[in-house]
C-alpha positions as CSV (number, residue, x, y, z in Angstrom):
1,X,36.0,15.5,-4.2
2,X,33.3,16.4,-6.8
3,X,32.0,12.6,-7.1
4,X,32.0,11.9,-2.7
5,X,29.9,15.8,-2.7
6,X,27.9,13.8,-5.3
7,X,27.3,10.6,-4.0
8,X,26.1,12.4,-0.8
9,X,23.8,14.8,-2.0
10,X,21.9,12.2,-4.3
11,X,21.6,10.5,-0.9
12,X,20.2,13.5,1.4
13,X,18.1,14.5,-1.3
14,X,16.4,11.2,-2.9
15,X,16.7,8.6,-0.1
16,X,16.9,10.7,3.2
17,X,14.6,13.7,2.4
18,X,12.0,11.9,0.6
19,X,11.7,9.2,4.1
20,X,11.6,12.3,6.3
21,X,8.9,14.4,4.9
22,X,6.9,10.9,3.8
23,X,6.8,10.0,8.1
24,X,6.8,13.7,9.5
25,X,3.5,14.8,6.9
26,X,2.2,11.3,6.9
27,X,1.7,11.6,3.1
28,X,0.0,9.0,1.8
29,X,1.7,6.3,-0.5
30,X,-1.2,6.1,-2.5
31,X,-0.7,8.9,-4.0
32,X,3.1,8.2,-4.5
33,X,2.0,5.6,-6.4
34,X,-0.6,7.9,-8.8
35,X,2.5,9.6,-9.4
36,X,4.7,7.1,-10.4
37,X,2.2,5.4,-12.5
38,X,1.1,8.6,-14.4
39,X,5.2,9.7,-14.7
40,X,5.5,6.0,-16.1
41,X,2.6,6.4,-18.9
42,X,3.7,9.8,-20.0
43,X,7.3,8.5,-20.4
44,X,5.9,5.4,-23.0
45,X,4.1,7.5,-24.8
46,X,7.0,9.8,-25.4
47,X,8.7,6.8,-26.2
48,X,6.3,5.7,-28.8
49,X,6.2,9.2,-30.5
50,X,9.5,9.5,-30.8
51,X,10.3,6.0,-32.1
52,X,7.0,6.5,-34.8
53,X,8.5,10.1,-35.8
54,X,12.4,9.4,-36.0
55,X,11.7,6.0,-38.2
56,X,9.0,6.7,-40.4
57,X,8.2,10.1,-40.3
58,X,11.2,11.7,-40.1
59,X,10.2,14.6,-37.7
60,X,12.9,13.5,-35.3
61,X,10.9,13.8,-31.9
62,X,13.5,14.4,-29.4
63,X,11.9,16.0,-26.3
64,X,14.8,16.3,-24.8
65,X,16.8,18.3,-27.1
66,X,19.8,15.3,-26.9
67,X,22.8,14.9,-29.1
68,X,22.3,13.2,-31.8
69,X,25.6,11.8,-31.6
70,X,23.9,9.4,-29.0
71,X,21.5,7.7,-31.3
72,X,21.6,4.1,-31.5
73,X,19.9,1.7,-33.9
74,X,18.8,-1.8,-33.7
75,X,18.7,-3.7,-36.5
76,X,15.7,-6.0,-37.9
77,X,14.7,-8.1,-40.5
78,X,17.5,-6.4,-42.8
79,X,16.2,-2.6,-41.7
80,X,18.2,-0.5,-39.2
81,X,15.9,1.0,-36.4
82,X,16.6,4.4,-34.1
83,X,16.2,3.3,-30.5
84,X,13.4,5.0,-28.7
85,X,14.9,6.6,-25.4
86,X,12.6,8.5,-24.1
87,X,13.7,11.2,-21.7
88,X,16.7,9.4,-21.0
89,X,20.2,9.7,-22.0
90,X,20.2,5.9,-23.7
91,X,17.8,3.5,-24.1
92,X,18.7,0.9,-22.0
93,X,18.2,3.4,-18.9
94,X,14.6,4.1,-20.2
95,X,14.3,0.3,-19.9
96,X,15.3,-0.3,-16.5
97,X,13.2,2.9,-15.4
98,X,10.2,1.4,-17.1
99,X,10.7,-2.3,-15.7
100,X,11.5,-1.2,-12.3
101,X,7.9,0.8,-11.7
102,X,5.5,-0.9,-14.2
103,X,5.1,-3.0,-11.2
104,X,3.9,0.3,-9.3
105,X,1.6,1.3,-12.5
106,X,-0.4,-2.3,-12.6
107,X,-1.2,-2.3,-8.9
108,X,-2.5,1.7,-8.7
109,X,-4.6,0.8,-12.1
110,X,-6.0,-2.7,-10.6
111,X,-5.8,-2.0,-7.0
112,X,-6.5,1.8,-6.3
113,X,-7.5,3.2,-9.4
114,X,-10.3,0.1,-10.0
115,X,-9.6,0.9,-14.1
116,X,-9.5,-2.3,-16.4
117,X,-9.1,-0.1,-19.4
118,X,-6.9,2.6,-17.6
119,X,-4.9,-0.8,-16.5
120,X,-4.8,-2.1,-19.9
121,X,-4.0,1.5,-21.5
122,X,-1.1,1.7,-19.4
123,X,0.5,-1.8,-20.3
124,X,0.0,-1.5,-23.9
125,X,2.0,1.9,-23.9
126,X,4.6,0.6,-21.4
127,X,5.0,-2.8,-23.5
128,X,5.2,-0.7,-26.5
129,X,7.6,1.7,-25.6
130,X,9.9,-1.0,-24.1
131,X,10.3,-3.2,-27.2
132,X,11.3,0.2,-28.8
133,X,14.1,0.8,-26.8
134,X,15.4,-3.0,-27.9
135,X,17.0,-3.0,-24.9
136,X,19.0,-7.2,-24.2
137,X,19.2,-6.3,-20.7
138,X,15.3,-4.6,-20.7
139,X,14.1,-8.0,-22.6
140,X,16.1,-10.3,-19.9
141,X,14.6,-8.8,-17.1
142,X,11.1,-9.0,-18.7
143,X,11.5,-12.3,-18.8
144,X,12.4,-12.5,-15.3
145,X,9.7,-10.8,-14.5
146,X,7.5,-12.8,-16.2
147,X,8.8,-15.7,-14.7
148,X,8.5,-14.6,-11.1
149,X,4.7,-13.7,-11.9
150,X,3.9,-17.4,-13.1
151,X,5.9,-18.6,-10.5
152,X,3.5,-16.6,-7.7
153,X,0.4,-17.7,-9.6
154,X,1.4,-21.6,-10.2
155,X,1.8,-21.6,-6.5
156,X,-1.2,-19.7,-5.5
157,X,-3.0,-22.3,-8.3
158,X,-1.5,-25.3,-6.2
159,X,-3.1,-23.8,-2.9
160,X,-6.5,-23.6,-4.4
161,X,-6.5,-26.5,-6.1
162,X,-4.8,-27.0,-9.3
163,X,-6.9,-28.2,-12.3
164,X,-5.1,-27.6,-15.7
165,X,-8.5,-26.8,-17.7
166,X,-8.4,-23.6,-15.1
167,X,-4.9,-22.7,-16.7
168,X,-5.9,-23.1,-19.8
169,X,-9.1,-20.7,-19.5
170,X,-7.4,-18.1,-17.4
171,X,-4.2,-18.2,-19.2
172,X,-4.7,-18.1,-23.1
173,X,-2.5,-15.7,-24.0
174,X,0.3,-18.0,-22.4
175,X,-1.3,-21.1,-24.3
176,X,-1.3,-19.4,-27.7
177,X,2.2,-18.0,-27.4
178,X,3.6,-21.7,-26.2
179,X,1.4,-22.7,-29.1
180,X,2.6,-20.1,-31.8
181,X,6.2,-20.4,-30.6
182,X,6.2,-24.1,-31.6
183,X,4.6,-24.0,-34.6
184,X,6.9,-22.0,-35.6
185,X,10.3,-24.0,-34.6
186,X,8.8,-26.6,-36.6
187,X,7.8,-25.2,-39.4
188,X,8.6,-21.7,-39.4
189,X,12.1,-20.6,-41.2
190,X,13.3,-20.0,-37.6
191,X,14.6,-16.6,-39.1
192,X,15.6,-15.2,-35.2
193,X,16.6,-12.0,-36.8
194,X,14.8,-9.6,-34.3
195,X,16.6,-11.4,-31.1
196,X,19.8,-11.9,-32.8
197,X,21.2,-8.5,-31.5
198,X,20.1,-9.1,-28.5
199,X,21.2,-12.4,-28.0
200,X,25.0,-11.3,-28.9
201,X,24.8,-8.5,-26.5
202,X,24.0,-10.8,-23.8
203,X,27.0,-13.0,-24.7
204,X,29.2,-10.3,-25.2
205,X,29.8,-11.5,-28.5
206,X,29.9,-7.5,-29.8
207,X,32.6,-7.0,-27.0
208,X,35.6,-6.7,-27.4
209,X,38.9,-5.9,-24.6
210,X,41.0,-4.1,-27.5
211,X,37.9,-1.7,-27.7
212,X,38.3,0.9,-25.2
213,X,34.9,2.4,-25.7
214,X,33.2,-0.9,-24.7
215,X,31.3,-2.2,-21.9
216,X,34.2,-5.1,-21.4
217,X,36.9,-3.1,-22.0
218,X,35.6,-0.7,-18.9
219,X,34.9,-3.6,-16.9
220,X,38.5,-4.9,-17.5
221,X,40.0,-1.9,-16.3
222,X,38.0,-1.9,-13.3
223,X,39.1,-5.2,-12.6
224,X,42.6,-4.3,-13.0
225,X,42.2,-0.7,-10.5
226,X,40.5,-3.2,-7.7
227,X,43.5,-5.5,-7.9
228,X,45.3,-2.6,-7.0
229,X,43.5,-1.5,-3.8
230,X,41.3,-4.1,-3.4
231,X,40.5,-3.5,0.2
232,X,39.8,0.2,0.5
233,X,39.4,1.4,-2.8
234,X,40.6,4.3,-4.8
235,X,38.0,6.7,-4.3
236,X,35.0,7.6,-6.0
237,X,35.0,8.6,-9.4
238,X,38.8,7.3,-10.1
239,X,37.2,5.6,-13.4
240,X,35.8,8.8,-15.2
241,X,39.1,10.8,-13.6
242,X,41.2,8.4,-15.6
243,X,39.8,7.1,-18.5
244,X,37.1,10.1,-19.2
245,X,34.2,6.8,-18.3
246,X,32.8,5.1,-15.8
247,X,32.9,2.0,-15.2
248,X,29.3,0.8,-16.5
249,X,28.3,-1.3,-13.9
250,X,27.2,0.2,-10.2
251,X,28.8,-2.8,-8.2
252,X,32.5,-2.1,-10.2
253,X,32.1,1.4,-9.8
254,X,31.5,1.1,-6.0
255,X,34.3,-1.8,-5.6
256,X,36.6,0.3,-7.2
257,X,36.1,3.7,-5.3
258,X,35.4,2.3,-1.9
259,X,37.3,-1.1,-2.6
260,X,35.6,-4.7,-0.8
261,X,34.8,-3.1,2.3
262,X,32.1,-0.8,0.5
263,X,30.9,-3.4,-1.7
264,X,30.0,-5.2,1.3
265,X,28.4,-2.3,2.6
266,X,26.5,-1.6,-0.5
267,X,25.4,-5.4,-0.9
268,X,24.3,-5.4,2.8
269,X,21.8,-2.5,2.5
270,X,20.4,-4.2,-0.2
271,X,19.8,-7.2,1.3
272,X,18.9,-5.3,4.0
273,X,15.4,-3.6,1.8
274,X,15.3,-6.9,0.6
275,X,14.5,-8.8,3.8
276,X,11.8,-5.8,4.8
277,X,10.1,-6.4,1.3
278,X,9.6,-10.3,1.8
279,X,8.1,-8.5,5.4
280,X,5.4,-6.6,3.4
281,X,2.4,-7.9,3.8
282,X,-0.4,-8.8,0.6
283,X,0.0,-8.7,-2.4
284,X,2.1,-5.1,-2.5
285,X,5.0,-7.5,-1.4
286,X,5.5,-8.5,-5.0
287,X,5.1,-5.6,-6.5
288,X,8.7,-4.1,-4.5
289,X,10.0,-7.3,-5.1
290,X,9.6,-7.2,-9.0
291,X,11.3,-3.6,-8.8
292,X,14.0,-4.2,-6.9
293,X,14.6,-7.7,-8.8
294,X,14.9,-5.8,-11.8
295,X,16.7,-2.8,-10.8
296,X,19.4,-5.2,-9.2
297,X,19.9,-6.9,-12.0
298,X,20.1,-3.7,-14.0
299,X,23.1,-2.1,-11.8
300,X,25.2,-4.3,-13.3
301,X,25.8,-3.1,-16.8
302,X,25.1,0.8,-15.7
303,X,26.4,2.9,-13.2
304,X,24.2,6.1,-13.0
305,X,24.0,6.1,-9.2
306,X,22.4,9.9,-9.4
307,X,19.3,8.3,-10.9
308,X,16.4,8.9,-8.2
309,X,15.1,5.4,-8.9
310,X,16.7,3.3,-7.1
311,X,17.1,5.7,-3.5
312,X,13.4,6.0,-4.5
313,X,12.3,2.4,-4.4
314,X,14.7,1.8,-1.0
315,X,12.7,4.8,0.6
316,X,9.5,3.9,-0.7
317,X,10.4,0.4,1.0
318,X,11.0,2.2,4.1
319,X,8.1,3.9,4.2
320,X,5.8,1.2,3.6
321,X,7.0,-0.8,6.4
322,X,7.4,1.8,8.4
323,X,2.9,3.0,7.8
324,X,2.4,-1.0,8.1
325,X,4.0,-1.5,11.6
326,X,2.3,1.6,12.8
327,X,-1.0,0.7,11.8
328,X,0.0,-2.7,13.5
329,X,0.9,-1.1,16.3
330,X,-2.3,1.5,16.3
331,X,-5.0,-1.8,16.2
332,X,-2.7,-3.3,19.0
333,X,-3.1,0.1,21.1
334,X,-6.8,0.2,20.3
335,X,-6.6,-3.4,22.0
336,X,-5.2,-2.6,24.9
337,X,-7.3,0.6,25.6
338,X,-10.6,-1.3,25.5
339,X,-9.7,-3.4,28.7
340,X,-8.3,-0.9,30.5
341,X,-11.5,1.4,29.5
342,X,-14.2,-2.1,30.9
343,X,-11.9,-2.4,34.0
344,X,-12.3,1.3,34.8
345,X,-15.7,1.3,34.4
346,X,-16.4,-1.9,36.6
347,X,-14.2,-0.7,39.8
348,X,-16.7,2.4,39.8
C-alpha cells in the first residue's frame, strides 16, 4: 500500500503539478533551464570538494551528512579512491543526474546565457565531477553521448559540404585524442588500469548469483517473481517487502509489481515523449534527446523511481511542445486575422 501511495504521489507532485502550473502561469522555460543549469554546476562542484577533501585532505566533505557505511572506492593505478557522490545516496545516481541535464547546462550557457567562459566553466566542473564518481554506467553513456553528438555534426558536415581539412581545424581535440590513443597502443605499456574496474562492471565479471547483495543476484530474483505472475504482477514494492531490496533496475521493478501489462504501459509512455522530442523543433531537439537517451539507458541498473528527474524531463518535454504548438498556432491566428481585418475594411 505504502509503495502504490508512493508511486502516485511522485507522479501528482513531479510530473502532473509541475505541467499544470508551467501551462496555467505560462512560466517561461528559459528560466527552467537557469535553474537546472545552476542546480547542475553547484552539484559538480560539491562533487569535486568532496572527492579533493575525502582523498587527500582528509576533511571528509560530506554535505549531506551520509553514512559512511555507503562509501565506495575505485581503484587506480594500485591506489584505492573514495567515490565522489555528491548529494546523492551513491555515485552512480550522481552520474545519471549529471548526464541527463548537462545537455540542459550547455544550451542555457551557449544559447541563452551567450557565456563562452560560463559555458566552458560549467563543463570543466561537470566533466570533473563525473570522472570522480567512476561511475561504468556514467562513462558508457558518455560515450553514447559523445557518439550521438558526432553523429549530428558528421551529418550536418555532409549537408554543408564535407571537406576533411574542416574536421581537422574544428575538431582537434578529437584529432589529438585519436592521435594520443594510438600512440599509446603502440607503444605505450597499454597498462588499462584506470578502465579495468569499469570494464568488469559492465561485463558483470564482479557479479555473482550466489551473492545476494548483488546487482545480478536482485535481477535473478526478479526474474524468478515475474515467472510467477508474469501477466499482472505482484504489486509494487514486492522486491524490498521480501528481500529488504529492490530490484535495481526500474523496468524489473515495474515488470515485477505491475507484471507485462505495465511494462508495456511504462515502455509506451516513453516512446510516447520520445516521438514528441524528435517533434521539437531546432536545435533544443537534441538536447531532450541526449537526456532522455541517457536516462533510459540509466533505468536499467537503478530503480529510484522517486527521483524528480526523470517525471521532470517527461514534463519538461510536455511543456515544450505544448509553448511550441501554441506559438504555432498564435502566428497562424495572426494569419488569418489580417484578411479578415483587409476584407472588412474593403466592403466599407
Amino acid at each position: 500500500m505504502n509503495h502504490s501511495i508512493s508511486y502516485i504521489s511522485v507522479i501528482v507532485v513531479y510530473f502532473l503539478s509541475f505541467i499544470v502550473l508551467m501551462t496555467k502561469t505560462n512560466y517561461p522555460v528559459e528560466k527552467i533551464y537557469k535553474y537546472i543549469t545552476w542546480g547542475v554546476v553547484f552539484v559538480a562542484i560539491i562533487t569535486i570538494l568532496e572527492f579533493i577533501s575525502k582523498n587527500f585532505l582528509n576533511w571528509g566533505f560530506n554535505i549531506l551528512r551520509i553514512a559512511d557505511e555507503n562509501n565506495a572506492t575505485y581503484g587506480v593505478g594500485g591506489q584505492r579512491f573514495f567515490r565522489a557522490r555528491g548529494t546523492t545516496v551513491e555515485s552512480g545516481h550522481l552520474a545519471m543526474y549529471l548526464l541527463m541535464f548537462v545537455p540542459f547546462v550547455y544550451h542555457y550557457q551557449k544559447n541563452i546565457n551567450q557565456s563562452k567562459a560560463k559555458l566552458v566553466f560549467s563543463l570543466i566542473v561537470v566533466t570533473l565531477s563525473l570522472i570522480f564518481t567512476f561511475s561504468a554506467a556514467g562513462f558508457v553513456e558518455l560515450s553514447i553521448i559523445l557518439l550521438i553528438v558526432a553523429i549530428i555534426k558528421i551529418v550536418k558536415l555532409f549537408r554543408k559540404g564535407f571537406k576533411l581539412s574542416s574536421v581537422v581545424m574544428i575538431y582537434p581535440v578529437f584529432c589529438g585524442v585519436v592521435f594520443l590513443s594510438m600512440y599509446y597502443f603502440l607503444q605505450g605499456d597499454r597498462n588499462l588500469s584506470f578502465i579495468t574496474g569499469i570494464i568488469d562492471k559492465i561485463t558483470l565479471v564482479n557479479y555473482s548469483i550466489d551473492d545476494g547483495g548483488s546487482r545480478l543476484a536482485r535481477w535473478y530474483r526478479a526474474l524468478e517473481l515475474f515467472k510467477e505472475k508474469p501477466l499482472m504482477g505482484h504489486g509494487p514494492g514486492i522486491s524490498s517487502l521480501l528481500y529488504g531490496t529492490g530490484s535495481t533496475s526500474l523496468y524489473l521493478e515495474i515488470l515485477i509489481a505491475t507484471g507485462l501489462v505495465g511494462l508495456c504501459l511504462f515502455l509506451g509512455v516513453m516512446l510516447y515523449h520520445l516521438t514528441i522530442i524528435l517533434k521539437i523543433k531546432g536545435n533544443l531537439k537534441y538536447v531532450y534527446l541526449v537526456s532522455f537517451v541517457t536516462m533510459s539507458i540509466h533505468l536499467a541498473i537503478i530503480s529510484n523511481y522517486w527521483y524528480p528527474w526523470m517525471w521532470t524531463l517527461f514534463a519538461l518535454i510536455n511543456v515544450q511542445y505544448w509553448k511550441q504548438n501554441r506559438s504555432v498556432s498564435e502566428i497562424k491566428g495572426d494569419r488569418k486575422v489580417i484578411p479578415d481585418v483587409i476584407s472588412a475594411s474593403l466592403s466599407k
